[in-house]
py3Dmol code that shows the C-alpha trace and the ligand (Angstrom):
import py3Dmol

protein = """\
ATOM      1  CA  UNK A   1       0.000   0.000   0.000  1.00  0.00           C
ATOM      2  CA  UNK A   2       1.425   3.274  -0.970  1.00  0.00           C
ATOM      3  CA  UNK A   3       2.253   5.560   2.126  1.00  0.00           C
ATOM      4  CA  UNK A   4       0.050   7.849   3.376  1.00  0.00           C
ATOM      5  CA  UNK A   5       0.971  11.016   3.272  1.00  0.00           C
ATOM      6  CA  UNK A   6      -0.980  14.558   4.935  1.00  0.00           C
ATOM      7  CA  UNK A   7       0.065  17.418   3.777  1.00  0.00           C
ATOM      8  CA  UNK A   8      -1.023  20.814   6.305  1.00  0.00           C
ATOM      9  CA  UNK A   9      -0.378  24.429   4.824  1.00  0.00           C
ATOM     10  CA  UNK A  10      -0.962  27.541   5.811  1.00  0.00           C
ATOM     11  CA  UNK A  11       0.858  30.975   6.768  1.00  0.00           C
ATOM     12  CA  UNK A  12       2.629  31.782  10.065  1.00  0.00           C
ATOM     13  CA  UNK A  13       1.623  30.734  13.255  1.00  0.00           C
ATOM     14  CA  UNK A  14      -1.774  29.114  12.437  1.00  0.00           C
ATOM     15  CA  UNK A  15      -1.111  26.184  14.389  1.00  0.00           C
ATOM     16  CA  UNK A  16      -0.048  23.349  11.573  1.00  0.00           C
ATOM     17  CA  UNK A  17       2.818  22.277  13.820  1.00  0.00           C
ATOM     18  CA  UNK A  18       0.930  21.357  16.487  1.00  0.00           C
ATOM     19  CA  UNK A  19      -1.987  20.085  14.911  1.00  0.00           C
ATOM     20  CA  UNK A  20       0.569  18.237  12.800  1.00  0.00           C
ATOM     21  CA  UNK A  21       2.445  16.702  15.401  1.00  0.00           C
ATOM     22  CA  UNK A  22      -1.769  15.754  16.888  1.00  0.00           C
ATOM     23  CA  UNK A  23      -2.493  13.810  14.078  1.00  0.00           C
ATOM     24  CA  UNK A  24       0.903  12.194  13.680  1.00  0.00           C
ATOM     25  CA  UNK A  25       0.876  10.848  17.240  1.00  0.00           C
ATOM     26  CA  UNK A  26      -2.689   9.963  16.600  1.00  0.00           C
ATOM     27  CA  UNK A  27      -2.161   7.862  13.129  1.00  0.00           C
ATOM     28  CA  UNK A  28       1.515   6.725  14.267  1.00  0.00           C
ATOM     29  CA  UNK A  29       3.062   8.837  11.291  1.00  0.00           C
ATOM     30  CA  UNK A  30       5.904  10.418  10.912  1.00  0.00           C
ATOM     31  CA  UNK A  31       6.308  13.826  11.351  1.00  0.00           C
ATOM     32  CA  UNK A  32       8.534  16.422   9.107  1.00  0.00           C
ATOM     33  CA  UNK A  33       8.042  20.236  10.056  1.00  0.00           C
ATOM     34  CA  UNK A  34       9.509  21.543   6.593  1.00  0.00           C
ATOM     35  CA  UNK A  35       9.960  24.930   8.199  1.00  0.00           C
ATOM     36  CA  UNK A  36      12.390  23.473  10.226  1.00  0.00           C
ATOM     37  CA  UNK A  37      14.760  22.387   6.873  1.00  0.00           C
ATOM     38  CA  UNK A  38      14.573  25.987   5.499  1.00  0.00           C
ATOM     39  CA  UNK A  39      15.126  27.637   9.473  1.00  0.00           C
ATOM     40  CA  UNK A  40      18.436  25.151   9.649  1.00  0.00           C
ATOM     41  CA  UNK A  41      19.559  26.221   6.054  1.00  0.00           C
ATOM     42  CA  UNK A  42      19.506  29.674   7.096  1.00  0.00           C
ATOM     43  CA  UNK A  43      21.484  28.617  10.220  1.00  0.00           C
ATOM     44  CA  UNK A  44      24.313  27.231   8.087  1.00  0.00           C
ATOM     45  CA  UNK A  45      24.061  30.315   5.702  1.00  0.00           C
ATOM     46  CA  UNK A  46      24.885  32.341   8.980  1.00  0.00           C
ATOM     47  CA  UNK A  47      27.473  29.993   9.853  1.00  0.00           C
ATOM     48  CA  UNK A  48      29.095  30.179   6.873  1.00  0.00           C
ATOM     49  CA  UNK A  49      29.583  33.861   6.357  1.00  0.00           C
ATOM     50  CA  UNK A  50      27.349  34.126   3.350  1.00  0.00           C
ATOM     51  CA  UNK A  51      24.874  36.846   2.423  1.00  0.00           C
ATOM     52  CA  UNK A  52      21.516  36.005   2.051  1.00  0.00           C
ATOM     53  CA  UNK A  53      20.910  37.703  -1.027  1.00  0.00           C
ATOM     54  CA  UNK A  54      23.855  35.863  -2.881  1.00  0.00           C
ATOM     55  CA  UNK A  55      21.763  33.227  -4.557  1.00  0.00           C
ATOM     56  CA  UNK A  56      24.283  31.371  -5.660  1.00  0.00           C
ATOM     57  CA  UNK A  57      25.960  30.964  -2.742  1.00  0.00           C
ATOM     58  CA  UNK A  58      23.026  30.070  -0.589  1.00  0.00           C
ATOM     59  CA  UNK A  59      22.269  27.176  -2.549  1.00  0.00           C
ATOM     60  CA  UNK A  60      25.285  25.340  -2.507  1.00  0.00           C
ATOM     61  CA  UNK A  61      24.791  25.659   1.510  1.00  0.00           C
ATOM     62  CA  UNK A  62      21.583  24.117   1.252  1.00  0.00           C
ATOM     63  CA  UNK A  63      22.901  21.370  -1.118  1.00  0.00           C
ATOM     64  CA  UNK A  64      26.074  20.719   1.442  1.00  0.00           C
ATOM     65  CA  UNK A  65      23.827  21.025   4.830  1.00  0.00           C
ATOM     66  CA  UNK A  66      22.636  17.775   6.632  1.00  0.00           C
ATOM     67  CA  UNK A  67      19.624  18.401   8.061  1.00  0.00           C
ATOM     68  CA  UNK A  68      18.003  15.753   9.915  1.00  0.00           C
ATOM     69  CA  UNK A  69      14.856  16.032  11.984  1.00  0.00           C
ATOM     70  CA  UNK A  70      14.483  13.373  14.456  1.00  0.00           C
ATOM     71  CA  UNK A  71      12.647  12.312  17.478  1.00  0.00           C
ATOM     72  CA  UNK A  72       8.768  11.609  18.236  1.00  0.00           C
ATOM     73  CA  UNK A  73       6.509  13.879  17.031  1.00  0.00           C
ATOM     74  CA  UNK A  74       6.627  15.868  20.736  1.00  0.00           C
ATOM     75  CA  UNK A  75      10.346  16.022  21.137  1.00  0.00           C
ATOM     76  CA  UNK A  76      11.619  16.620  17.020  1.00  0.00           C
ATOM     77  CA  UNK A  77      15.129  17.404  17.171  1.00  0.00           C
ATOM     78  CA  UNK A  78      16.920  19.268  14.729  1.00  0.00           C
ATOM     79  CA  UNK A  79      20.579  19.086  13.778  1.00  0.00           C
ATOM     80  CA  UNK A  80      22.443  20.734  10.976  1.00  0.00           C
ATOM     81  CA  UNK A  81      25.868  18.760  10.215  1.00  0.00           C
ATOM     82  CA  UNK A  82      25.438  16.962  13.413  1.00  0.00           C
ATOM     83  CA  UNK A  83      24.756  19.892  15.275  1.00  0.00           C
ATOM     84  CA  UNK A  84      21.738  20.140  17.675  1.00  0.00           C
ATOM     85  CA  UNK A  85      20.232  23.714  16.304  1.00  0.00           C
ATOM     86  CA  UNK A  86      16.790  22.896  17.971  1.00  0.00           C
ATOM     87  CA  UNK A  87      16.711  26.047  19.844  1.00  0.00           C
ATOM     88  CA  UNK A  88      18.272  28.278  17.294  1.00  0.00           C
ATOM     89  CA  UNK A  89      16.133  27.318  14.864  1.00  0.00           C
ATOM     90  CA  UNK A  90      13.018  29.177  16.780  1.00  0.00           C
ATOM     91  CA  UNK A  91      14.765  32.913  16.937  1.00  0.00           C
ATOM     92  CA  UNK A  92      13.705  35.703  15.689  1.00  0.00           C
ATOM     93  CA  UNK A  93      16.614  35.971  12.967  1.00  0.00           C
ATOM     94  CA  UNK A  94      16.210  32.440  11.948  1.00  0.00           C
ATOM     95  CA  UNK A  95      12.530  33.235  11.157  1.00  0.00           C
ATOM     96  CA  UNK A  96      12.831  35.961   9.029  1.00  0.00           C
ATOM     97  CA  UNK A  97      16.291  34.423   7.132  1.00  0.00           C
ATOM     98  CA  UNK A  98      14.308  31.424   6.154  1.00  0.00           C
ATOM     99  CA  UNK A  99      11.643  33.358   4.936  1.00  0.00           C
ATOM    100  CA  UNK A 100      14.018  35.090   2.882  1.00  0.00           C
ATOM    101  CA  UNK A 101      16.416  32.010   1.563  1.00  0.00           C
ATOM    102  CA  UNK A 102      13.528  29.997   1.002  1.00  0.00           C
ATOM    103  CA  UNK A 103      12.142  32.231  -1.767  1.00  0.00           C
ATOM    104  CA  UNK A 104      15.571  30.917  -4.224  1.00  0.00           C
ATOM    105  CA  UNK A 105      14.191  28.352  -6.502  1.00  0.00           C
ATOM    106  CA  UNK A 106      17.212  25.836  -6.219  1.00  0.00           C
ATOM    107  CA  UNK A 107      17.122  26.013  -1.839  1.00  0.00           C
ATOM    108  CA  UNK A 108      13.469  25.385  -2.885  1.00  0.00           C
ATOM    109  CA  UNK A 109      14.221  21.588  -5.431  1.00  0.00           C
ATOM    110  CA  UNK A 110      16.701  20.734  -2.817  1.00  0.00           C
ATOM    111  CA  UNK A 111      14.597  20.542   0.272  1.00  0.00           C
ATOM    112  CA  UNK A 112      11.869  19.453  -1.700  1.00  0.00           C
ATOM    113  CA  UNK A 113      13.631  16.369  -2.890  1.00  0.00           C
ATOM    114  CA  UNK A 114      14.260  15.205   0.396  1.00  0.00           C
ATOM    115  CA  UNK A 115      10.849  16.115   1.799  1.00  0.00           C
ATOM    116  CA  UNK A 116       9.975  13.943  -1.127  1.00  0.00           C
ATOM    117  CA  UNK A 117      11.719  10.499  -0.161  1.00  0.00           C
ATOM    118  CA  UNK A 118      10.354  11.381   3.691  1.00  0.00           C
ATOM    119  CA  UNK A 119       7.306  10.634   2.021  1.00  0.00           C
ATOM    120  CA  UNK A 120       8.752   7.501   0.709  1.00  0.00           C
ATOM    121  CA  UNK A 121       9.549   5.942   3.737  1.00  0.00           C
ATOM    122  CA  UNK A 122       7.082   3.936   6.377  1.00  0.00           C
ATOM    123  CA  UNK A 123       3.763   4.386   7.179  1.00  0.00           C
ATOM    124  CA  UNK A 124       3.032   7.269   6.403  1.00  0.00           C
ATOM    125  CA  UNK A 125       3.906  11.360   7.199  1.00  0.00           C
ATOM    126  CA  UNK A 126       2.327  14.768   7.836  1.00  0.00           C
ATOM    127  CA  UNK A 127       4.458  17.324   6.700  1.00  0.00           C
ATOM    128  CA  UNK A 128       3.590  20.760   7.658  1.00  0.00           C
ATOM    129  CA  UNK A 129       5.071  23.834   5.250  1.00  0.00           C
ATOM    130  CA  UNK A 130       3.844  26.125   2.515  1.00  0.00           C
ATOM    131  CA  UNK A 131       3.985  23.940  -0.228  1.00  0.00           C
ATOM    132  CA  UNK A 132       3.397  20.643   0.609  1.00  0.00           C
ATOM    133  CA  UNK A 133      -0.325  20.009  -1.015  1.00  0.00           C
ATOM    134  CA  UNK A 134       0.395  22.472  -3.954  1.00  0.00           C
ATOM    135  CA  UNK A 135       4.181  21.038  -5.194  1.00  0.00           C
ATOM    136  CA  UNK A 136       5.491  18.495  -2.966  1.00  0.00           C
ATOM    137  CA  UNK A 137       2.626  16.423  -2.632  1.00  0.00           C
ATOM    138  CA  UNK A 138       0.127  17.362  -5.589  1.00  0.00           C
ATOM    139  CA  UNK A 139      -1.100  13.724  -5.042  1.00  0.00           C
ATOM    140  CA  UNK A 140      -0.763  13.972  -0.896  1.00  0.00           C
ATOM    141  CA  UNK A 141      -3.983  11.305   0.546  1.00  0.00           C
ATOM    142  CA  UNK A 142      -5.639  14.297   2.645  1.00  0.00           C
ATOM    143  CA  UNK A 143      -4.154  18.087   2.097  1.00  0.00           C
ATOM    144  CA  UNK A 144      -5.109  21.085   4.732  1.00  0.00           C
ATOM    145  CA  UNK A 145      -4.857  24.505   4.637  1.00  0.00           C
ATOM    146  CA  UNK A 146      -5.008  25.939   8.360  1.00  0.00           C
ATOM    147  CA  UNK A 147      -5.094  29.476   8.713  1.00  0.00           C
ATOM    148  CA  UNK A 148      -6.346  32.208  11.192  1.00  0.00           C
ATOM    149  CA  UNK A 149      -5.970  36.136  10.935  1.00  0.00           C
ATOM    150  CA  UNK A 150      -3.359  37.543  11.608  1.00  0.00           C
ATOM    151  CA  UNK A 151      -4.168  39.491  14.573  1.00  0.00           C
ATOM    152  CA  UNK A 152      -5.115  35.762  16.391  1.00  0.00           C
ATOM    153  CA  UNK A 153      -1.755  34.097  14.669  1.00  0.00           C
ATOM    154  CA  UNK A 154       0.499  37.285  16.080  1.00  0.00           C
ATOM    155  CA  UNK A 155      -1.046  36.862  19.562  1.00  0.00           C
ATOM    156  CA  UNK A 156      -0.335  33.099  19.888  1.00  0.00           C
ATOM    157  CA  UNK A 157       2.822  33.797  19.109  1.00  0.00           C
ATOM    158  CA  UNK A 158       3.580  36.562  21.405  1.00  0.00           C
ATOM    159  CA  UNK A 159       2.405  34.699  24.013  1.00  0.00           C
ATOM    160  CA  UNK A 160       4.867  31.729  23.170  1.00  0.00           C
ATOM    161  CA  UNK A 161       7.493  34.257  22.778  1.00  0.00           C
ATOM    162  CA  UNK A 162       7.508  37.283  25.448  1.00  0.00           C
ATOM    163  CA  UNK A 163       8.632  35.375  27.946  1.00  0.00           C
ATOM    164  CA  UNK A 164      12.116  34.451  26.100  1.00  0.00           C
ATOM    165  CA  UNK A 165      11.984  38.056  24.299  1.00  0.00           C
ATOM    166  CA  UNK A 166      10.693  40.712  26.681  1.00  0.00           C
ATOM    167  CA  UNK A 167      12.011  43.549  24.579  1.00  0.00           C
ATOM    168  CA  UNK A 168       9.422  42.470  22.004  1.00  0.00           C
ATOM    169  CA  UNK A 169       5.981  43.720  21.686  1.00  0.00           C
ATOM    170  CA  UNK A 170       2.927  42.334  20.399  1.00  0.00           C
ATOM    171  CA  UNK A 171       2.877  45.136  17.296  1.00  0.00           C
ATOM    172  CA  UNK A 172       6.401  44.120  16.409  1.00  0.00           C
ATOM    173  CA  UNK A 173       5.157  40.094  16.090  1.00  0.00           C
ATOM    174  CA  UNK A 174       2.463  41.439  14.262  1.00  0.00           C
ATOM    175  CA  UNK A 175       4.133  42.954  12.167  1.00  0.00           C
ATOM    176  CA  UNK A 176       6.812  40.294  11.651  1.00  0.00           C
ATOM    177  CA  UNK A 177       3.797  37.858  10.783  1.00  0.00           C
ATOM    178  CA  UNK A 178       2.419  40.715   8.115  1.00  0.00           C
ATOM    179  CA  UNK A 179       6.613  40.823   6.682  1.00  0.00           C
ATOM    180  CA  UNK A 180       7.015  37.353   6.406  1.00  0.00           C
ATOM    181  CA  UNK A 181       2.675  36.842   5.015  1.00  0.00           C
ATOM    182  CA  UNK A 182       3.679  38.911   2.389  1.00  0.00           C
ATOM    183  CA  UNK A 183       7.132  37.446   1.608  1.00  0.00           C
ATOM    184  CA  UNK A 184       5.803  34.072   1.607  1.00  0.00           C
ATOM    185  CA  UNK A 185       2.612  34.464  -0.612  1.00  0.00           C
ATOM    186  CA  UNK A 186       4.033  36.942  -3.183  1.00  0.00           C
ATOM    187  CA  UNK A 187       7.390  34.902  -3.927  1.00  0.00           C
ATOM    188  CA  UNK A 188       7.114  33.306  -7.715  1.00  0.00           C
ATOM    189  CA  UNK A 189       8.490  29.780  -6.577  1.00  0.00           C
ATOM    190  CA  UNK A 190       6.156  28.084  -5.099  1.00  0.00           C
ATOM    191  CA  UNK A 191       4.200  30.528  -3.050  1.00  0.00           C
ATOM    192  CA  UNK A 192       1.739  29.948  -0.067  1.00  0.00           C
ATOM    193  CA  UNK A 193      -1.788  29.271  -1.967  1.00  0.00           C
ATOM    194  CA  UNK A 194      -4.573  26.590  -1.221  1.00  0.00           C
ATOM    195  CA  UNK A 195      -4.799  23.867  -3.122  1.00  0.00           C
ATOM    196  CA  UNK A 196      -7.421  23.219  -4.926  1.00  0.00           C
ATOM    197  CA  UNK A 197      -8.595  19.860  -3.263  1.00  0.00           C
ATOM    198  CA  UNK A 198      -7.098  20.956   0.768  1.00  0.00           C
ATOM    199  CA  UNK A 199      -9.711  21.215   3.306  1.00  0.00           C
ATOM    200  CA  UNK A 200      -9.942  24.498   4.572  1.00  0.00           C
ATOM    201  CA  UNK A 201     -10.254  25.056   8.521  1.00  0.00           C
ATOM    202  CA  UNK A 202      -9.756  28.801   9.829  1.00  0.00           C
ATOM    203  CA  UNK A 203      -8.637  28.431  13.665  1.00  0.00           C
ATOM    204  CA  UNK A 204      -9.226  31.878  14.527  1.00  0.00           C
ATOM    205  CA  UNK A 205     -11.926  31.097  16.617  1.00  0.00           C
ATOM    206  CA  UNK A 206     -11.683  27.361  17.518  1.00  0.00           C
ATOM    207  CA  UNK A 207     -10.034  25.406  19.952  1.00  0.00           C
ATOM    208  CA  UNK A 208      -7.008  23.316  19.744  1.00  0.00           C
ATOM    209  CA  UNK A 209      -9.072  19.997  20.280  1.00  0.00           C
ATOM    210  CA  UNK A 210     -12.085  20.984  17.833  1.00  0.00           C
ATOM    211  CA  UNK A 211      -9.924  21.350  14.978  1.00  0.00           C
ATOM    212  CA  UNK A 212      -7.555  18.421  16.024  1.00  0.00           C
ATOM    213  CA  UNK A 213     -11.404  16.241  16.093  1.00  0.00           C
ATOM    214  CA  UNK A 214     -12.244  17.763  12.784  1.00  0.00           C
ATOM    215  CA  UNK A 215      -8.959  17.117  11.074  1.00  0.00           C
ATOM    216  CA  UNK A 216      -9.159  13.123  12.035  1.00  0.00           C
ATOM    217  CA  UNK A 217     -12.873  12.499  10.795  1.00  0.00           C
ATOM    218  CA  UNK A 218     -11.594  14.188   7.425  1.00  0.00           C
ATOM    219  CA  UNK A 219      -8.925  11.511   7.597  1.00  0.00           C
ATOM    220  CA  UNK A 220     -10.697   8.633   8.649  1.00  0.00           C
ATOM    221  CA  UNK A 221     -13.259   9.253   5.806  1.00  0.00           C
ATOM    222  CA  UNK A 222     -10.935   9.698   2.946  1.00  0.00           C
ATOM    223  CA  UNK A 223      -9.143   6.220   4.464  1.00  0.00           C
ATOM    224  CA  UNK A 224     -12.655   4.403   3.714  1.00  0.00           C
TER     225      UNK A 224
END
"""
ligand_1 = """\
20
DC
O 6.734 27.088 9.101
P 7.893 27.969 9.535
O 7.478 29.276 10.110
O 8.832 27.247 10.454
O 8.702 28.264 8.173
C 9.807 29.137 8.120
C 9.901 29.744 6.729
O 10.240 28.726 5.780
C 8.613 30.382 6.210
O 8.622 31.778 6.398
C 8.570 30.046 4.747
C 9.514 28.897 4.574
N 8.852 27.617 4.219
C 8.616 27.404 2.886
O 8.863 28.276 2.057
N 8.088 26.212 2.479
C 7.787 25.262 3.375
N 7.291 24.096 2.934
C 8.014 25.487 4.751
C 8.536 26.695 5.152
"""
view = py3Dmol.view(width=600, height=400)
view.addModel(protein, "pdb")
view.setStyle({"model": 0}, {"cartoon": {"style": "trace"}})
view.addModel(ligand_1, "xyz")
view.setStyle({"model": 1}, {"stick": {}})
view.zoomTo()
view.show()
């Protein structure tokens, strides 16, 4: 039986990651946060001195970096050339940089390739990201596009983050989610859109658990 694969899009602090990691645990999938590939290759592109805007160069770091996501769907850990980057992967600068590197179009066939044999492999795998329903996946068993405004998406995250970053304010994550919105919907690789066949859910308003129940009777009908 071929794999089953669930692909969840959506912008910015909607909630696909944890959903994601819900209905992995659930289904005993495999995970893959594909933000978490383009956040390490903009670690290594730090790393290695290189300028963000030199396309060139930033591809030949993606093609060199080993990124490997491991772990249970609670505890993923991240390391970039054997390095745990887990934690550096969530910063501020790491946010915006992989919004930025992941709009060049050969970072973009790199990490897709590989998000592509994760696919291959076991059981099955949700794979949260931008592009997973659209390009990676056109064929994916159940797609989802999870969104909420932004005003609901900023405050979730300023609530996760204040606590590390008390400089910041809930305006500036606002308008970090607007920046990076933009970036990631307007860029002409591959940009955030809904696929045609996803099931939309807008979390603005819902809870964790409603959407989580929703999500598995949309699965559990397309398995019958
Ligand atoms: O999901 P995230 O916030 O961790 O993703 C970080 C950035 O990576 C996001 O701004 C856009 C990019 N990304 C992408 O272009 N395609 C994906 N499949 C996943 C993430």
């Amino acid at each position: 039986m071929k794999p089953l694969v669930i692909a969840i899009d959506g912008p910015s602090g909607a909630g696909k990651s944890t959903l994601g990691r819900m209905l992995a645990r659930e289904l005993g999938l495999l995970y893959a946060d594909t933000g978490a590939m383009y956040r390490a290759v903009a670690i290594a592109v730090v790393a290695g001195n290189v300028s963000a805007h030199d396309e060139a160069r930033v591809a030949e770091v993606a093609r060199r970096a080993r990124v490997e996501l491991s772990g249970d769907p609670d505890h993923i850990r991240v390391t970039l050339d054997g390095r745990d980057v887990t934690a550096e992967i969530r910063t501020e600068q790491a946010s915006r940089l992989a919004s930025v590197i992941s709009t060049i179009p050969e970072v973009r066939r790199e990490l897709v390739r590989r998000q592509r044999e994760m696919g291959r492999s076991g059981a099955g795998v949700v794979l949260d990201g931008r592009d997973i329903g659209t390009v990676v996946f056109p064929d994916a068993g159940v797609k989802f596009f999870v969104t909420a405004v932004p005003e609901e998406r900023a405050r979730r995250r300023y609530e996760q983050d204040h606590a590390k970053a008390p400089a910041l304010t809930l305006a500036d994550t606002l308008a970090d989610i607007n920046a990076r919105d933009l970036r990631d919907s307007t860029r002409a690789d591959s940009p955030l859109k809904i696929a045609e066949d996803a099931v939309v859910i807008d979390t603005t308003e819902l809870p964790v658990e409603e959407v989580f129940a929703r999500m598995l009777e949309v699965v559990r009908e397309r398995q019958m």
